[in-house]
Phi, psi and omega in degrees: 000141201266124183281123170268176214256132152307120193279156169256119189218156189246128169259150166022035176106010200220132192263146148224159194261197181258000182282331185277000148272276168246168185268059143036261191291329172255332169304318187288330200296318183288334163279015199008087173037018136324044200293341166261033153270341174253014153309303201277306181326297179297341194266320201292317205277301199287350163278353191252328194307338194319294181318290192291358168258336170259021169251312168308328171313263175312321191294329198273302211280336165275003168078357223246106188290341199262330188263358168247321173314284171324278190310320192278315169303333166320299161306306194281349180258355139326339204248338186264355188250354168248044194034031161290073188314300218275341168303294205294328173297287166324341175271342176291330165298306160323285168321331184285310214307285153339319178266323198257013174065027164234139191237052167275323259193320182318283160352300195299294182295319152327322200284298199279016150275348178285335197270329168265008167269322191299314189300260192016290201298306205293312167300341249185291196283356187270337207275326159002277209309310170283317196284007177279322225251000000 
């Protein structure tokens, strides 16, 4: 099997590949190496997370714990089936956050899932971009 050369792409001063984000190798293993269903996977996901960030949003500036709890478990398990760990970890904080009514710590973790859905998003259209190619 032929190795391809991984594209670089830079966000905000910080070059990253898609192994440093997701996890590759169990995604396609999970989808059995099935690239265009996990074509259609990434298109599906990168038109819907908005929504679910702009749900975690209101849920949080409403206090309204069962509506962040919900959107935010959506989300981590979107992020745990494209291996995206350390997203997936925040959304899950998030998700705690929701379940036990408590919203000391959210705003913080919200902030820092935007900025690793921002890797994500980045990741997920570069990994497109090779398996189109």
């Amino acid at each position: 099997m032929q190795q391809k050369d991984h594209k670089i792409i830079t966000i905000e001063k910080e070059k990253i590949t898609v192994e440093e984000v997701l996890d590759r190798g169990a995604l396609l293993a999970r989808l059995n190496q099935d690239v265009e269903l996990l074509q259609e996977l990434i298109a599906f996901f990168l038109e819907d997370y908005h929504r679910l960030m702009h749900e975690i949003e209101s849920a949080i500036a409403g206090q309204d714990a069962p509506g962040l709890r919900k959107a935010a478990h959506t989300l981590k398990g979107s992020l745990g089936n494209f291996g995206a760990q350390e997203a997936a970890n925040l959304a899950y904080q998030l998700e705690m956050g929701g379940f036990r009514s408590d919203f000391s710590t959210v705003e913080s973790a919200f902030a820092a899932l935007a900025a690793e859905l921002n890797r994500v998003d980045q990741a997920l259209r570069l990994l497109t971009e090779e398996l189109s190619s």
